[in-house]
C-alpha positions in Angstrom: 109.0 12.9 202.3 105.4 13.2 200.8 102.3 13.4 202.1 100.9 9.6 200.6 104.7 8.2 202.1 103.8 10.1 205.6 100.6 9.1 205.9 101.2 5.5 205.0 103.5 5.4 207.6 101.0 6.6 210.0 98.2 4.8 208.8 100.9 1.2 208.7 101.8 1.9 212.9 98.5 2.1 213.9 97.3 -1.0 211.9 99.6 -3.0 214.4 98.3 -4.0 217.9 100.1 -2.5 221.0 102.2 -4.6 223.1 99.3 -3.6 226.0 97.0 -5.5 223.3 99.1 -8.6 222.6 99.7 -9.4 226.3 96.7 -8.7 227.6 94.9 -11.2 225.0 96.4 -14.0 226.5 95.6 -12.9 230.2 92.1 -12.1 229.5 91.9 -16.0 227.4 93.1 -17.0 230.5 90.6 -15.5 233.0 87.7 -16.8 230.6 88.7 -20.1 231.1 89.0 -20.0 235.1 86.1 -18.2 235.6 84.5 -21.2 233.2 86.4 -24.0 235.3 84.7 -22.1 238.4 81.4 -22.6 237.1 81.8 -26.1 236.1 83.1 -26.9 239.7 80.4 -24.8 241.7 77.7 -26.3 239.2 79.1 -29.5 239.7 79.1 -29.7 243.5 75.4 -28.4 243.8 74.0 -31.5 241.9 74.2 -33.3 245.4 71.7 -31.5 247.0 69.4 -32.1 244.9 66.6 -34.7 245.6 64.9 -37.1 243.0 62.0 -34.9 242.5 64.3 -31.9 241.3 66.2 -34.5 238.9 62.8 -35.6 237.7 62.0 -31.8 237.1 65.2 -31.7 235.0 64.9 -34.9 233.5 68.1 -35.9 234.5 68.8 -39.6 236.0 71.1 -40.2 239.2 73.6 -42.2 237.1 73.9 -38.5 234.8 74.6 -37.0 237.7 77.2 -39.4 239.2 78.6 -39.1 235.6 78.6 -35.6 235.7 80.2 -35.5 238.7 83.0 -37.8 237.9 84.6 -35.3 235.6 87.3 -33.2 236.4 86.1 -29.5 236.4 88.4 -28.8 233.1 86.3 -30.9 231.0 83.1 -29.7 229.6 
């Protein structure tokens, strides 16, 4: 075997991804979109709390927030 055939060889197996690499893609897609969903939820259930001064002082109206609210935490 030559040297070009060798290291084409070479060069062609590491161009692929490892099977480590093509599972853990999926997993990690995974964790980024339950720690968003946490987010949404924990940002979601802190709107109560607030008074109408604090909506004021994010210009947001109480029928936002009830609207806001009213979504499932998997919907942005």
């Amino acid at each position: 075997m030559s040297t070009a055939a060798a290291n084409t060889l070479i060069n062609s197996h590491c161009d692929q991804p490892s099977t480590t690499a093509r599972v853990s893609a999926p997993i990690q897609s995974a964790v980024r979109t339950l720690r968003l969903w946490r987010t949404r939820f924990r940002d979601r259930h802190a709107f109560p709390v607030l008074d109408e001064r604090d909506l004021r002082d994010l210009r947001l109206s109480r029928w936002e927030v009830d609207r806001e609210l009213a979504k499932p935490f998997w919907r942005g």
